[in-house]
C-alpha angles and dihedrals in degrees: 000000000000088000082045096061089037088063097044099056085048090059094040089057090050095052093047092053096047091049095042088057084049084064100048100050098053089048098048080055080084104039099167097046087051084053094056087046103056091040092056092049091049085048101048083042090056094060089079092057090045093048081055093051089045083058097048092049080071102034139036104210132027122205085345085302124123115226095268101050084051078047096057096042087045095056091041094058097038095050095039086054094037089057096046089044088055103050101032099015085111092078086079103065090057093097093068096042087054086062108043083048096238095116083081097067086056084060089053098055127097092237119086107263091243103060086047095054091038092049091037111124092338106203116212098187082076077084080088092077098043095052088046094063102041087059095055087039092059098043084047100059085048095053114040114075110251139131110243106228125178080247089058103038086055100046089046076055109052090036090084095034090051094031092052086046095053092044088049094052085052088059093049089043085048096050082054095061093040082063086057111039085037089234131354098144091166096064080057093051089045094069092025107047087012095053090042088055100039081053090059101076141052114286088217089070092055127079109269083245100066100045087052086052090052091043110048096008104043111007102231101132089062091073093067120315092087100036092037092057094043088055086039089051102241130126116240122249094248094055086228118180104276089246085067092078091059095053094090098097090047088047088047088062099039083050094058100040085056104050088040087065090043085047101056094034084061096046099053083047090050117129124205117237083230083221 
């Protein structure tokens, strides 16, 4: 069974990259209308930013934390989400193809669900998020005052890799539901564009309650809040053990075990729309 599912990843990772390139060339055939794209959605993506700058024209610091601390937590959760919404952005569109009924050819085809909702209309302009947050991200590590240890160099590194993983995880989990509730997209955006945008600023600004939910409920704080103020320098709010800011990747993995077993178990309860 193991050698089964083996096989069958393999093949749903062909077929995503095949269908992926699909994409791409079809959306490289108007190059200067993907450019415009991509430079609209940096640019929408670069309002938060600006809102932060607008704050920090009034105050000096923000949750305890200097402009470019807020900087650096700012570009680690906006590229970690901009790469899982990239690669995975399309579940949340599953809510309207179960309406319209044409979730049910996807069951027919020879290719797992997963790797067709995940590959459907990739949409490569979501690159603007990604370089815009890089860029913040690269102004950020020279201007806060840190010491760049090996440690913190490794753990700036895997934020993004781990955050994007866990994001991604929230889209999947949030296509499940979507199989379920036969729509409710918004409860999907509400961990996935809310949680980008909660990560943004400073824990210390938020209740106690609620960075214990993000922590041991969903966890949010995992994608940087917990890694980011151990590199700044700053406790977290919660006064966890200090092992606890390496555990994204595990999380990560824990993450993904958990919402493929959500993900299958929707899909086998899935009802069809009979439209």
């Amino acid at each position: 069974m193991a050698e089964g599912r083996l096989v069958q990843g393999w093949w749903g990772l062909r077929a995503y990259g095949h269908t992926v390139a699909m994409w791409v060339r079809s959306t490289m055939t108007y190059r200067a209308s993907f450019a415009l794209l991509t430079f609209g959605n940096l640019a929408t993506t670069a309002l938060d930013f600006a809102a932060i700058l607008i704050m920090f024209s009034h105050v000096d610091q923000l949750g305890g934390l200097a402009l470019p601390e807020v900087a650096f937590l700012y570009a680690t959760s906006t590229t970690a989400f901009g790469l899982a919404d990239l690669f995975l952005g399309s579940f949340d569109r599953i809510g309207s193809r179960i309406r319209d009924g044409t979730f049910d050819t996807l069951l027919v085809r020879p290719v797992p669900v997963l790797a067709q909702i995940a590959a459907d209309r990739f949409a490569l302009r979501r690159l603007g998020r990604i370089t815009q947050g890089a860029v913040v991200l690269g102004w950020s590590v020279t201007a806060v005052d840190v010491a760049w240890t090996p440690e913190n160099i490794l753990l700036t590194v895997l934020m993004p890799i781990s955050g994007a993983v866990i994001f991604g995880c929230f889209f999947v989990a949030g296509g499940a539901f979507q199989l379920w509730a036969q729509d409710a997209a918004e409860v999907q955006n509400a961990f996935t564009y809310g949680g980008t945008t909660l990560l943004q600023y400073p824990p210390a600004v938020f209740g106690r309650e609620l960075v214990r939910g993000v922590t041991f409920v969903v966890p949010l704080a995992f994608v940087n809040w917990l890694p980011a103020l151990r590199v700044l320098g700053h406790e977290d709010p919660l006064g966890l053990p200090g092992w606890v800011d390496w555990a994204a990747p595990g999380v990560a993995v824990l993450c993904c075990a958990l919402t493929g077993l959500l993900w299958r178990a929707a899909l086998r309860g899935y009802r069809s729309t009979g439209s």
